[in-house]
PASEBA-1860 file (N, C-alpha, C; in nm, 3 decimals):
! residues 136
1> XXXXXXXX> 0.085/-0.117/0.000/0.000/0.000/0.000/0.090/0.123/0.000 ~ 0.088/0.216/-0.069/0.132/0.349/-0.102/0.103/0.437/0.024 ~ 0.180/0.550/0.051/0.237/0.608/0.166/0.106/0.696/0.130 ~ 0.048/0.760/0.020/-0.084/0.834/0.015/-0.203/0.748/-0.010 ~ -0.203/0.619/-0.041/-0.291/0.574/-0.003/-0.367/0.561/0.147 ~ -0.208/0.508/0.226/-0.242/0.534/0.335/-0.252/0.669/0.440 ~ -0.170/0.783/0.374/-0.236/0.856/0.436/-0.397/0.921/0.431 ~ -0.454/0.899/0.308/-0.585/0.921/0.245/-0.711/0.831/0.374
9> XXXXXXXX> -0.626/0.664/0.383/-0.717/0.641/0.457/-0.721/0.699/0.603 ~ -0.618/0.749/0.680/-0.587/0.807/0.799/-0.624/0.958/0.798 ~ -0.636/1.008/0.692/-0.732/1.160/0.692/-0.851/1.129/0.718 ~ -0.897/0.996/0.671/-1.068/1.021/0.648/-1.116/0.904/0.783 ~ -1.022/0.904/0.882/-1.097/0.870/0.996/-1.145/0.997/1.051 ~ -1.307/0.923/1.095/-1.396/1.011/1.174/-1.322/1.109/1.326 ~ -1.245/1.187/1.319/-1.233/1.302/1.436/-1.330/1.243/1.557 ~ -1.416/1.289/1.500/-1.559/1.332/1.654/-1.568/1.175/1.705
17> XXXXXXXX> -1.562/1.092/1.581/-1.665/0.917/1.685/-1.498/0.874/1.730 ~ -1.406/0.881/1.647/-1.273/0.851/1.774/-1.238/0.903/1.869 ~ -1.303/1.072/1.893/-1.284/1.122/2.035/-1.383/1.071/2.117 ~ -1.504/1.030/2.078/-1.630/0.987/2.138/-1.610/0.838/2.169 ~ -1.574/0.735/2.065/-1.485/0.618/2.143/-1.435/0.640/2.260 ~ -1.294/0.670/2.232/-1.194/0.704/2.323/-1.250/0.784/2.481 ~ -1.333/0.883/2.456/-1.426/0.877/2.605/-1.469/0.787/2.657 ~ -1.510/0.702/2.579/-1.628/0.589/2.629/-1.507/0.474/2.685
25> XXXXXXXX> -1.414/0.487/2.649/-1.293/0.399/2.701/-1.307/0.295/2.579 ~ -1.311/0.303/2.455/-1.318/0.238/2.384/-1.242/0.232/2.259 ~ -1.223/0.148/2.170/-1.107/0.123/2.102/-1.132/0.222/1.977 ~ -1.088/0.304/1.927/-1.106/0.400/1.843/-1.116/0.362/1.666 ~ -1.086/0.225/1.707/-1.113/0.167/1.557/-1.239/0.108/1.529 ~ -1.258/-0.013/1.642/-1.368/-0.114/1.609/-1.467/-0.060/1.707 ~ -1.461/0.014/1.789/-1.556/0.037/1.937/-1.567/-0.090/1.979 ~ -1.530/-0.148/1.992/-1.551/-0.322/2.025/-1.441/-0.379/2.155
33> XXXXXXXX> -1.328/-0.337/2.150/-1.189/-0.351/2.234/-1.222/-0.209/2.300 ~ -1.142/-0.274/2.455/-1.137/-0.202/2.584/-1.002/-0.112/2.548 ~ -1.014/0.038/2.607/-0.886/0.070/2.566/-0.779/0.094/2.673 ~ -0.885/0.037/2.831/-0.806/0.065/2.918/-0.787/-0.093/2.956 ~ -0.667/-0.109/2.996/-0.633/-0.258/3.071/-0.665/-0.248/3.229 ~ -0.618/-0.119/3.283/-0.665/-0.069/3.391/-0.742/0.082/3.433 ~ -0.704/0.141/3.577/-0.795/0.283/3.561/-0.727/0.374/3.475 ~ -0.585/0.363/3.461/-0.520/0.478/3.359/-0.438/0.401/3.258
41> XXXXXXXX> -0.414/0.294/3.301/-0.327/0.220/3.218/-0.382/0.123/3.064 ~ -0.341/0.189/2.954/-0.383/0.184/2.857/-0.321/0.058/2.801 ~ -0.422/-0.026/2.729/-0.326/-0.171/2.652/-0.254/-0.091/2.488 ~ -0.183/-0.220/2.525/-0.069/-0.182/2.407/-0.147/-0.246/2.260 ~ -0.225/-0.319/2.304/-0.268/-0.346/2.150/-0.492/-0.346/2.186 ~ -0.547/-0.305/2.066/-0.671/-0.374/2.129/-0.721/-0.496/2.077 ~ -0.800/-0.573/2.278/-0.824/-0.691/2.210/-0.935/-0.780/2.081 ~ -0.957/-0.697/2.057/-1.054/-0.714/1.908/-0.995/-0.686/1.814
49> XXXXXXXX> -0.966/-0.617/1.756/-0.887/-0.574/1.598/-0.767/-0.542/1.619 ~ -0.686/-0.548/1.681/-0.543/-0.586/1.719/-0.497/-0.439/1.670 ~ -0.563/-0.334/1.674/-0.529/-0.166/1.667/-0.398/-0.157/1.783 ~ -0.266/-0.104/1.747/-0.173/-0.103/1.819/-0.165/0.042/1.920 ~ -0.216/0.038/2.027/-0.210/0.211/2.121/-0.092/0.236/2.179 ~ 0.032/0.151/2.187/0.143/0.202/2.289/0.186/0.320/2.194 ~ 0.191/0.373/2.099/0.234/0.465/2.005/0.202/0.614/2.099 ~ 0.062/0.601/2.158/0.010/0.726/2.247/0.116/0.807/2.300
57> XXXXXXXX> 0.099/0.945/2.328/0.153/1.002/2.416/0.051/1.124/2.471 ~ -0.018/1.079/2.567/-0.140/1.148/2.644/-0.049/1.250/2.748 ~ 0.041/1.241/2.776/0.137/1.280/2.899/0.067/1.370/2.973 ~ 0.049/1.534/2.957/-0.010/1.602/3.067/-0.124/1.625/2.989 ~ -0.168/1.658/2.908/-0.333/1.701/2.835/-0.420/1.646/2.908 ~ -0.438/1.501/2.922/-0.549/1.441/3.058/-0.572/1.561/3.166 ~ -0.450/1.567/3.239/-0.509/1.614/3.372/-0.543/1.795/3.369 ~ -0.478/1.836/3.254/-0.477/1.948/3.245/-0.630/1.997/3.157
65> XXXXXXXX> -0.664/1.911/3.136/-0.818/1.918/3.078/-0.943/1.840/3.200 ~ -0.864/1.806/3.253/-0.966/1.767/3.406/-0.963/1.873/3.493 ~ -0.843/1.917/3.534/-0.835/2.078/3.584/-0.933/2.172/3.568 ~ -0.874/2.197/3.452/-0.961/2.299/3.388/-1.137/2.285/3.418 ~ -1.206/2.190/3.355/-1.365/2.170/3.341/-1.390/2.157/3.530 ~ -1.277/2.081/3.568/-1.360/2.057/3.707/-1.350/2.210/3.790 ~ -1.227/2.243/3.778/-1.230/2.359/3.851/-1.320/2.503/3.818 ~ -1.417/2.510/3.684/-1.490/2.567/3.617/-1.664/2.523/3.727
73> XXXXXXXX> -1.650/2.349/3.693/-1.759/2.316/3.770/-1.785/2.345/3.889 ~ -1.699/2.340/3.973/-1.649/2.337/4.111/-1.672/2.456/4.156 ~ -1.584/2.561/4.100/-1.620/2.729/4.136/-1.731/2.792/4.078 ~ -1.800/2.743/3.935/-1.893/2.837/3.966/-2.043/2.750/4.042 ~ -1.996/2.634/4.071/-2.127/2.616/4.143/-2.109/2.603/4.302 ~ -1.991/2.667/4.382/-1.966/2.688/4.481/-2.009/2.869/4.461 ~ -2.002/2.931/4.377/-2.031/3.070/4.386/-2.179/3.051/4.372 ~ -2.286/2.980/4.280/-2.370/2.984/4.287/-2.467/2.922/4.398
81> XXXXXXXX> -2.406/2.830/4.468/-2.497/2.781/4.619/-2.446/2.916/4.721 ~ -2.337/2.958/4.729/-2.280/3.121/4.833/-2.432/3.192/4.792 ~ -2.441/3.224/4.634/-2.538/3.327/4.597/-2.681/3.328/4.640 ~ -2.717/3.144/4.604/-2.845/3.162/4.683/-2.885/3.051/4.860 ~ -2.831/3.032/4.897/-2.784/3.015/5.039/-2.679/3.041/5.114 ~ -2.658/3.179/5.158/-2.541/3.286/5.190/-2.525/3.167/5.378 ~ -2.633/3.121/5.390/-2.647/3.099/5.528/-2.630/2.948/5.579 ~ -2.529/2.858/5.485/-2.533/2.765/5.496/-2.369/2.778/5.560
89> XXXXXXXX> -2.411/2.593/5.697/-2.255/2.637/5.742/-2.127/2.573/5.664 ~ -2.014/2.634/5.731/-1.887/2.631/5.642/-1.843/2.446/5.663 ~ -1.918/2.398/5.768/-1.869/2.243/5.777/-1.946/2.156/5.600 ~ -2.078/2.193/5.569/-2.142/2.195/5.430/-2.052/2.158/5.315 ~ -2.012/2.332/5.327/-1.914/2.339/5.226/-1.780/2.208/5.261 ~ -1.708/2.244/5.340/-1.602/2.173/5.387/-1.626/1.982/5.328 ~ -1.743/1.964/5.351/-1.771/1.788/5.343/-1.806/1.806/5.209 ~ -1.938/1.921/5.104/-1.945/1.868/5.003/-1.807/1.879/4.894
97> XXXXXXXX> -1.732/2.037/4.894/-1.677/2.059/4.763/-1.572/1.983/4.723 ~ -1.503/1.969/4.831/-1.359/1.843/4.838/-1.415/1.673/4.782 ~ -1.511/1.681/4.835/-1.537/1.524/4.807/-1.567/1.525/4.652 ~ -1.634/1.636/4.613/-1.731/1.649/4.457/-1.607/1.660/4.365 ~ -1.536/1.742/4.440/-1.418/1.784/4.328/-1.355/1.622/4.302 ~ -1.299/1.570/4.415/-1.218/1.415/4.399/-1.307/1.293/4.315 ~ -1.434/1.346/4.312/-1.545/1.204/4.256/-1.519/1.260/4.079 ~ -1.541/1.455/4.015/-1.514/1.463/3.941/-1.382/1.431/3.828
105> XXXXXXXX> -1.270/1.422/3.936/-1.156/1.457/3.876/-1.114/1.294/3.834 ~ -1.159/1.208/3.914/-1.157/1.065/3.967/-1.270/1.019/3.820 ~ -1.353/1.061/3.795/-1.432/1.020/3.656/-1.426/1.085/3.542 ~ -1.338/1.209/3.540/-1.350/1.256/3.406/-1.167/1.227/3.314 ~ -1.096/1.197/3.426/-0.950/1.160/3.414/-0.946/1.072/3.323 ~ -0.966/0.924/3.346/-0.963/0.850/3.196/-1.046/0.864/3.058 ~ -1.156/0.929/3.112/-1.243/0.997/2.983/-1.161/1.069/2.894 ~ -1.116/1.218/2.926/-1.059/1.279/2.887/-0.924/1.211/2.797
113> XXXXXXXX> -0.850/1.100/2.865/-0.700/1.047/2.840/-0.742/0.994/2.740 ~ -0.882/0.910/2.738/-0.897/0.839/2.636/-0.961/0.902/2.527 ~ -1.008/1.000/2.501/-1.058/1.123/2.389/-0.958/1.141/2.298 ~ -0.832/1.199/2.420/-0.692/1.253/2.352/-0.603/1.135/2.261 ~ -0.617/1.035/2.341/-0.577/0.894/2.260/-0.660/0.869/2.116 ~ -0.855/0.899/2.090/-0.865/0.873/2.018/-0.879/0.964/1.894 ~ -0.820/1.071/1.960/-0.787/1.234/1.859/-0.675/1.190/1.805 ~ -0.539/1.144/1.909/-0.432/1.115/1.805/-0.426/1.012/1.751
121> XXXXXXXX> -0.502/0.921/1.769/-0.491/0.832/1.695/-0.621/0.834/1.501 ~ -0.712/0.931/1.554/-0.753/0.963/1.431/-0.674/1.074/1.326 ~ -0.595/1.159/1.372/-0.520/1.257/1.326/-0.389/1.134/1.265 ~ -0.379/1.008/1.295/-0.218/0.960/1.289/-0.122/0.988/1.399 ~ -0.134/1.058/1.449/0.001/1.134/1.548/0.114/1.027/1.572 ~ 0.195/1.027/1.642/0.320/0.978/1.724/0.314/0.808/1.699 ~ 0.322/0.817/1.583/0.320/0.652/1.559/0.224/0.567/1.504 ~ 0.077/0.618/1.530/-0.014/0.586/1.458/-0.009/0.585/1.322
129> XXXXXXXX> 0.021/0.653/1.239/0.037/0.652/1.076/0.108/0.551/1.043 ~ 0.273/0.527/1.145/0.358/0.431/1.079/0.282/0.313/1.103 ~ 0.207/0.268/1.237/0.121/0.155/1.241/0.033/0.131/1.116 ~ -0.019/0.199/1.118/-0.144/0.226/1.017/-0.057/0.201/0.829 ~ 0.048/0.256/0.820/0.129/0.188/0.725/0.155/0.056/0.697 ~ 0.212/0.002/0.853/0.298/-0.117/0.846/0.132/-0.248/0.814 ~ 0.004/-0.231/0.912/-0.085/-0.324/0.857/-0.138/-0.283/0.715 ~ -0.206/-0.415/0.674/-0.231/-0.454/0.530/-0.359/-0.380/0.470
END
């Protein structure tokens, strides 16, 4: 197979359903294969269509996109319960926002890792293309 053949077929993977896979923790090729082996730890190959993922490099984008949305969630709906119950006590706050923040950051962490995995892996990125070359 020709180097523009194959890049032709690696342009015209779907963007949006491999980031939407890859949320779902799912294999960005077949949706069929798991893409996590564990809670962060990603398999090197998936087990359905033998799609190769160690190529990834998610490194900080995960957490820095969990940051971001949670700490968005977090503050403005800690400003908005201040706004309309000024009179609630500070033990409230103290037990709900810490815990909400750790349940968010704790469920949107592999979501996110796995989005970014199935962005670069629809774009080609860091190894994906040469994979995507080397099968038939």
């Amino acid at each position: 197979m020709s180097l523009s053949t194959t890049s032709a077929r690696v342009s015209a993977r779907d963007k949006w359903q491999s980031i939407k896979r890859g949320f779902m923790g799912r294999c960005p090729n077949c949706n069929e294969g798991k893409l996590f082996s564990a809670y962060l730890k990603v398999n090197d190959v998936c087990p359905k269509c033998g799609e190769e993922f160690f190529h990834h490099r998610a490194d900080d984008a995960p957490p820095y996109f969990t940051i971001l949305v949670v700490g968005h969630i977090i503050g403005g709906s800690m400003l908005y319960v201040e706004e309309v119950n000024d009179n609630l006590p500070i033990w409230i706050h103290m037990a709900i926002w810490p815990a909400l923040t750790v349940i968010l950051c704790l469920t949107l962490l592999p979501r996110f890792k796995g989005a970014l995995i199935g962005y670069q892996w629809a774009l080609g990125m860091h190894g994906f293309l040469d994979a995507a070359l080397a099968r038939p």
